[in-house]
N, C-alpha and C positions, 0 to 999 in steps of 0.2 A: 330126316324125320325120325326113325330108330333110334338114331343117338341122342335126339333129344329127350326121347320117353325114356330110353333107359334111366339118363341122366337124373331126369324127375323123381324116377323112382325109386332111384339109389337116394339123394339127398333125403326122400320121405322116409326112408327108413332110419336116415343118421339122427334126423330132429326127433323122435321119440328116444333115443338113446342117449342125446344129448340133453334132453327134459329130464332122462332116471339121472343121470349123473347129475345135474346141478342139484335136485331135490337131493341128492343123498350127501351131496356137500354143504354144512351149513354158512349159511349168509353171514358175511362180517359185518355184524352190526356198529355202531358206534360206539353204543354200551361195551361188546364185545371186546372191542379196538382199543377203550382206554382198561378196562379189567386186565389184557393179555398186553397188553403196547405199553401206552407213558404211563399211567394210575397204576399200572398192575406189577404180578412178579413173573410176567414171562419172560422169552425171551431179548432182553436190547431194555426193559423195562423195567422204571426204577422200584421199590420195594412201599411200599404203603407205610409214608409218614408217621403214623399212630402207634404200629407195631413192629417195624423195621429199624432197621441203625439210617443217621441221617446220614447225607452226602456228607464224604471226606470223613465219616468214621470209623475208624476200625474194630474187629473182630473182638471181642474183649475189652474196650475200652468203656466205659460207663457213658449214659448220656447226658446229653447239656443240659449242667444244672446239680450235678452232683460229684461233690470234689476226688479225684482221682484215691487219696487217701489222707487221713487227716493227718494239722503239721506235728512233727515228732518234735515234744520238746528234750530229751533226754533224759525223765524223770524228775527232774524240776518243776517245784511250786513258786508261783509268785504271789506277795501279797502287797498290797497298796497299802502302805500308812497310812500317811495322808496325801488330798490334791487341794493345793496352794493356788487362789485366783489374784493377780493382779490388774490391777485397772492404770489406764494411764490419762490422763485430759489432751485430750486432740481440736483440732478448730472445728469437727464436725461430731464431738460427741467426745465417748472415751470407749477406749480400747482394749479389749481382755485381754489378757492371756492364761495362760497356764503352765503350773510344776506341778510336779507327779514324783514320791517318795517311795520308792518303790524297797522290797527287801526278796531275795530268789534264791530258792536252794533246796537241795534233794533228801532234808533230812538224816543224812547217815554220813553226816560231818561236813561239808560243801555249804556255802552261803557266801553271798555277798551284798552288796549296797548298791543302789543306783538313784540318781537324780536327773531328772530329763526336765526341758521346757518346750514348748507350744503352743503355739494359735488352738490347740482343740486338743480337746481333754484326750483322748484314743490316742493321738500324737505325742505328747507328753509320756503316756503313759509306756507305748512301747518303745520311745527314747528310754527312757529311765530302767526298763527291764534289760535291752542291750546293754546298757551300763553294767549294771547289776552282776550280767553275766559274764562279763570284761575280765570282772572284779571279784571275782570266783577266790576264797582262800580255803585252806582246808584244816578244821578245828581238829587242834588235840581231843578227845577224850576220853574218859576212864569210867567205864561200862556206859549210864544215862548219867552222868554226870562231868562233871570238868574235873581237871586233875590238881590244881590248888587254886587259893582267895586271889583276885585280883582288882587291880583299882586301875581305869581306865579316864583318859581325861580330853574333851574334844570342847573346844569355847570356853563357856561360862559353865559348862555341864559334866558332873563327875559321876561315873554309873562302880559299884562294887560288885561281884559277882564272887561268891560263896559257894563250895561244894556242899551239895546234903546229900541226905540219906537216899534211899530207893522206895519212891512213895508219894515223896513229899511235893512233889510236882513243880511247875514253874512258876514262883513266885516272883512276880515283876510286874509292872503297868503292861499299857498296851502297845506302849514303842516298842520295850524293850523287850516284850515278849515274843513279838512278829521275830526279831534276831533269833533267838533261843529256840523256837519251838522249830523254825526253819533249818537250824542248823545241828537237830538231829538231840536239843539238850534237854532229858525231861525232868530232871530234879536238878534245882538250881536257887539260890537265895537271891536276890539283887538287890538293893538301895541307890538311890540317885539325889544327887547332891547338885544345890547351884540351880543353874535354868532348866525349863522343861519342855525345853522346845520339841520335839521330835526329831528335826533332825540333827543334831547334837544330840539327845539320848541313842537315835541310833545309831550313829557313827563313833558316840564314845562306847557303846559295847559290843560294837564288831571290832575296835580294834582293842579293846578285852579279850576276845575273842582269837584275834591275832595274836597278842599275846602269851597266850598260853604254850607250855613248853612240858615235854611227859619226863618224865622219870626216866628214860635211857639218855633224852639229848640233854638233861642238866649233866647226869653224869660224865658223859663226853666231853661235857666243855670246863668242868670243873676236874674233869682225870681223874676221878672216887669212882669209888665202886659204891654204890647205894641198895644195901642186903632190905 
């Protein structure tokens, strides 16, 4: 019977020390659990969607949705001449497609030409600038201007390209200007002869353009000296 009171009143005294210590620990609540647990940024727990990096992204890396860095074209301009639609008759209608004229080049002598086709205009168009950039030649020139008259001939279509003065800007349509102004030429005369197609105007003064030859490699090939 002693041991049993003792007993008694040893546990009564463990239950009010046991009551301080839970009230001084607090309750893991639910709320709690996902804040510090899965929702939250404790420990084992993932970071809060809205302002944290998502699963599988790393430190430094941008988030989904914004492009890592834009594409590098190498200083190169492109311009579209023209986009050319053809239709075809099919048994269940007719059928489009698409060319795209394209002209690409960095201004400071570099140009070239491209022609691409496609089911869809954006398709076309970056076929024809690949081209373009294929097809990269690199213009003689003499300050803003070409180094002498040339005649230039592609189809039915003859394009003339004349030195001028410093001033006098690019005189030419708008085929032949897309060539010129891309390929770095700002005083220039043109005339065009025959058809007016575009692409024949372009092509006959890109390879105008090719054409041209400075003043050291004439003398080399002719073995003069040119004072």
């Amino acid at each position: 019977m002693a041991d049993e009171t003792t007993n008694e009143m040893q546990a009564g005294q463990q239950a009010p020390e046991a009551a301080a210590d839970a009230a001084a620990t607090p309750a893991a609540s639910p709320a709690g659990r996902g804040r510090a647990g899965v929702g939250g940024a404790g420990p084992g727990g993932r970071q809060d969607r809205r302002g944290g990096r998502g699963r599988g992204q790393r430190r430094g890396e941008p988030r989904f949705g914004t492009p890592a860095e834009e594409e590098d074209t190498g200083g190169f301009e492109e311009n579209v001449v023209k986009v050319y639609r053809c239709a075809t008759v099919v048994k269940g209608g007719r059928r489009f497609s698409f060319a795209a004229l394209v002209v690409v080049g960095d201004r400071q002598g570099q140009v070239g030409v491209g022609y691409g086709k496609a089911n869809e205009v954006p398709s076309a168009v970056e076929k024809a600038t690949k081209a373009a950039r294929r097809n990269l030649i690199k213009v003689k020139l003499m300050g803003t201007t070409i180094p002498h008259q040339t005649l230039a001939k592609y189809g039915a279509s003859k394009v003339m390209l004349l030195p001028a003065g410093e001033g006098t800007g690019v005189i030419a349509g708008a085929s032949v200007r897309a060539v010129m102004e891309l390929a770095g030429v700002r005083d220039v005369l043109t005339k065009a002869y025959g058809s007016t197609s575009p692409k024949n105007l372009v092509k006959a003064a890109f390879l105008g353009l090719k054409a041209l030859r400075s003043r050291d490699e004439v003398a080399r090939a002719r073995a003069v000296s040119i004072s």
